[in-house]
N, C-alpha and C positions, 0 to 999 in steps of 0.2 A: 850766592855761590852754593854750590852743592857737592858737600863732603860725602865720600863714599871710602868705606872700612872694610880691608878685605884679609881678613887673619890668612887664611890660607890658601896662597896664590900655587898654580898648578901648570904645567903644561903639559896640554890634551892632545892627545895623540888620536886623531880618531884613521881607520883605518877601513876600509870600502872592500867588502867579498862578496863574490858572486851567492854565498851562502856558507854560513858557519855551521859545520861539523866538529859537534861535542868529542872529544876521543879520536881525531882523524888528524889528518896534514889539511892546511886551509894556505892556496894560497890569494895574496893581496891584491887586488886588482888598486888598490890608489891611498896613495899615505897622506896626510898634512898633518904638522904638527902647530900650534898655536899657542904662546903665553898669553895665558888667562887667569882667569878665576873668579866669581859673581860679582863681586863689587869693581873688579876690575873692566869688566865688561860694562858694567853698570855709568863709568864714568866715561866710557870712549864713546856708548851710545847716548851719555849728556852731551860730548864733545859734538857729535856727527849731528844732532838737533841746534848747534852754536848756541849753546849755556857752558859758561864757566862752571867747571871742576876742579875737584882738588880729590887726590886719593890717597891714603895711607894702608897701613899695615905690615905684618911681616913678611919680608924678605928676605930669599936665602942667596949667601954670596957667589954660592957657584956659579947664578943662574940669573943674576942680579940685573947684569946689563944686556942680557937677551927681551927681557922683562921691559926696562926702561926705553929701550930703542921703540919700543911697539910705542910705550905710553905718549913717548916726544915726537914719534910721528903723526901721532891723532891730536898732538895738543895739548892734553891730559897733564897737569901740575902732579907732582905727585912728591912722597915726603915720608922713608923707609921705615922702620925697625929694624938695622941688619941681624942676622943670625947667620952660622957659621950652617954650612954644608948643603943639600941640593935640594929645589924644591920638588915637590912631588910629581909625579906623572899620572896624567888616569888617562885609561884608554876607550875609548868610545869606537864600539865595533857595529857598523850596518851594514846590512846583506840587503840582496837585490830585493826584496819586497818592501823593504824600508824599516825596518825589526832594530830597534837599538839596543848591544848589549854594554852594559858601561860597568868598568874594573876602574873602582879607585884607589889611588894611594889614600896614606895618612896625611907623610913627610912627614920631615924630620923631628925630634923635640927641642922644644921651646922654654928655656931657662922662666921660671920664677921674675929673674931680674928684668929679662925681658919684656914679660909679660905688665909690668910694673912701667916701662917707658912709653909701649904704645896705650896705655891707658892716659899718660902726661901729656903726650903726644894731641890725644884725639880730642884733651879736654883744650890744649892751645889748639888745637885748626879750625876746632867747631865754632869758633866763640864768634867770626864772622860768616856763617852760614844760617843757609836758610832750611836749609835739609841735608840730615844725615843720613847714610843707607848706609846698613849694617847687614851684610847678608855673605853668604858659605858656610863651610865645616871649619872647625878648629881643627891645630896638629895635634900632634901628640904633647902631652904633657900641660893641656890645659881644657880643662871641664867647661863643662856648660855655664856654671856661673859666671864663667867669664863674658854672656854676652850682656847677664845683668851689670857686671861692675861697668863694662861699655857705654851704656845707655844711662847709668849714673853717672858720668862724667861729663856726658852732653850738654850744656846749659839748655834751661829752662824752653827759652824761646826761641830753640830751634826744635823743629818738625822732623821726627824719628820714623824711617822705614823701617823694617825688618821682614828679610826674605831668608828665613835657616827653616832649616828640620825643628821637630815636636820639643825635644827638650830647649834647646837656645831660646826658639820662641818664645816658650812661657817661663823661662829665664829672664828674657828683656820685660816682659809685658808685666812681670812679678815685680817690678822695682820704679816704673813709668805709664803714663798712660801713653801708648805709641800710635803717632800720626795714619799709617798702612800699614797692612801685611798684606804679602801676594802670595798664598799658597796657589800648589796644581793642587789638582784632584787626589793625588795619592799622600801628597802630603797634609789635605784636607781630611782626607780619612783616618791618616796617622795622630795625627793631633785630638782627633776625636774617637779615636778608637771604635770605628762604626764606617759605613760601607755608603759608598754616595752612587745611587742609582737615578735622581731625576734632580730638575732645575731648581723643585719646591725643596731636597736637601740641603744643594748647596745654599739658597737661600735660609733655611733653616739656621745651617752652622753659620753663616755669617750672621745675623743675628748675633747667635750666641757667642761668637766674638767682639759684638760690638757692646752686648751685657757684662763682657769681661774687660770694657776699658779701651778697646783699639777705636779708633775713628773714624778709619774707611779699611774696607777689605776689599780687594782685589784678586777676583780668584780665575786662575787660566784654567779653561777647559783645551789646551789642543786646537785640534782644526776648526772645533764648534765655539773658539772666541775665548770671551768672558764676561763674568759678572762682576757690576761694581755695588758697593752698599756702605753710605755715609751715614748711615743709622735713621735717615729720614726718607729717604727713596733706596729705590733698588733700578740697574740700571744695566741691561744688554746689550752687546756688538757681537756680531758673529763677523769671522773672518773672512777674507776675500778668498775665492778659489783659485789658488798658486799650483805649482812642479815644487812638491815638498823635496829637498834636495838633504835639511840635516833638524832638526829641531832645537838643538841643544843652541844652548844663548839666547832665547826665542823669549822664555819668560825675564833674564834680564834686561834683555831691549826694552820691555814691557814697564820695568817697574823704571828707568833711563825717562822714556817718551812721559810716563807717569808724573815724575819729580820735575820733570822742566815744563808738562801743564799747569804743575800746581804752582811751579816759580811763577811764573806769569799770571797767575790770577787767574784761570780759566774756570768756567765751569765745570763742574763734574762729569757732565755729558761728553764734553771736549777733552777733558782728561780721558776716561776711557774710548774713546774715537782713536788718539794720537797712543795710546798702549796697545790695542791691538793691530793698528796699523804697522807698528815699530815689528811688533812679535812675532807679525806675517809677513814683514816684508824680511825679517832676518833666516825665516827657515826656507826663504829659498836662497841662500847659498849654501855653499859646502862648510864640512867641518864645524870650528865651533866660529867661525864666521860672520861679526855683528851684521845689524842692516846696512845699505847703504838709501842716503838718503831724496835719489830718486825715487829708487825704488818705492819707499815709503811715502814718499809724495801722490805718486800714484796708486797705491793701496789705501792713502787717506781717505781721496776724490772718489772711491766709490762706494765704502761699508757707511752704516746707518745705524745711531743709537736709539734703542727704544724703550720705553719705561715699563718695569716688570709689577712696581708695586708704588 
């Protein structure tokens, strides 16, 4: 089974203009809104690959059963933290050239006590899985160390992702040695405070994430794919050529198709085949919109992994 941890669940509003003007009246040419959040995403695009999921984290009561209706329709086990008041909203705004501007909330704050159950929580759900994915922003009222005491609670011989920003990461990675990390590009540069202009970088810093303890890196480039690195090979897929329609959710598909190559025992090659396939076939729908899994079927059957190093 494959537990996924989602502190701060969100619903995305993304909103479609002919072109955003700073300072002016903009109006909307097409709305959708979606309950989401990274690890929530993460276990519907376990569910759409048919691997067993289980999800936890905090939930807010306002917003609790718009949230659970999505999870019980895709499948998706899932098992709360409630908290009192609404979960956040972030808005994802694209103009016609395809330009995404993204406004995020915090949400609400998150009691001490609370933060203390889903930690009890994740130590009972883990204890019969095979991989845990820990990935998004916390709310308010709880630091970065929180993604270390997380990854402390995990038992042993379960297999740890983590997809978060600069601090959480090396919050988890400070307390465990962790199974993946998927950074993009931007958050590869954050993490390393340095600027990634060719393939020999990104190879570089993974490397040097994997001298810091992690076991495989996983890092999305966008349309030009990604790079995989188990500390003994280095390993490229570039993307199929799709009608890019929303990008967002695109690297959670990725790290979804990832966790359930690795349930199965696949090669590494085959893991990253089935992550970019997931990631490309997710940004051609709208909004924050997982893949679906024709789609993906047929973005499998044509991209090709090939060995960098």
């Amino acid at each position: 089974m494959i537990l996924t941890i989602c502190p701060n669940p969100s619903i995305d509003c993304t909103i479609e203009l002919d072109s955003l003007n700073v300072g002016m009246l903009n109006r909307i040419d097409n709305k959708l809104e979606t309950y989401s959040g990274k690890a929530l995403n993460v276990a519907i695009g376990v569910a759409r690959l048919n691997e067993k999921c289980y999800t936890t984290g905090f939930m807010f009561d306002n917003h609790k059963s718009l949230f659970e209706q999505v999870l019980d329709r895709e499948g998706v086990n899932h098992n709360f933290v409630y908290n009192k008041g609404n979960a956040r909203t972030n808005y994802k705004i694209i103009d016609k050239r395809s330009m995404l501007t993204e406004i995020n909330d915090r949400g609400e704050q998150v009691t001490l006590a609370k933060q203390v159950e889903l930690l009890d929580k994740i130590e009972n759900l883990s204890q019969e899985s095979e991989i845990a994915v820990i990935s998004g922003s916390l709310p308010k009222g709880v630091n970065s160390e929180f993604y270390g005491q997380m990854v402390e609670r995990i038992p042993s011989h379960v297999k740890v992702v983590v997809d978060a920003e600069k601090d959480n990461m090396l919050s988890a990675m400070a307390k465990r040695q962790i199974f993946m990390v998927k950074p993009n590009l931007k958050e590869l540069e954050r993490l390393f405070d340095t600027s990634v202009n060719t393939t020999k970088d990104i190879v570089y810093l993974g490397n040097k994430l994997i001298g810091m303890g992690v076991q495989n890196v996983l890092v999305s480039m966008g349309t030009d794919g990604a790079i995989f690195n188990d500390g003994k090979n280095t390993y490229y897929c570039k993307s199929a050529s799709v009608a890019v329609n929303s990008a967002v959710g695109a690297g959670d598909s990725m790290v979804a198709a990832a966790c359930v190559g690795f349930t199965r025992g696949l090669p590494v090659q085959e893991v990253l085949k089935m992550a970019v396939a997931a990631g490309t076939a997710a940004v051609t729908t709208s909004g924050t919109n997982l893949f679906y899994y024709d789609k993906y079927q047929e973005i499998y059957s044509k991209i090709t992994v090939e060995k960098m190093i």
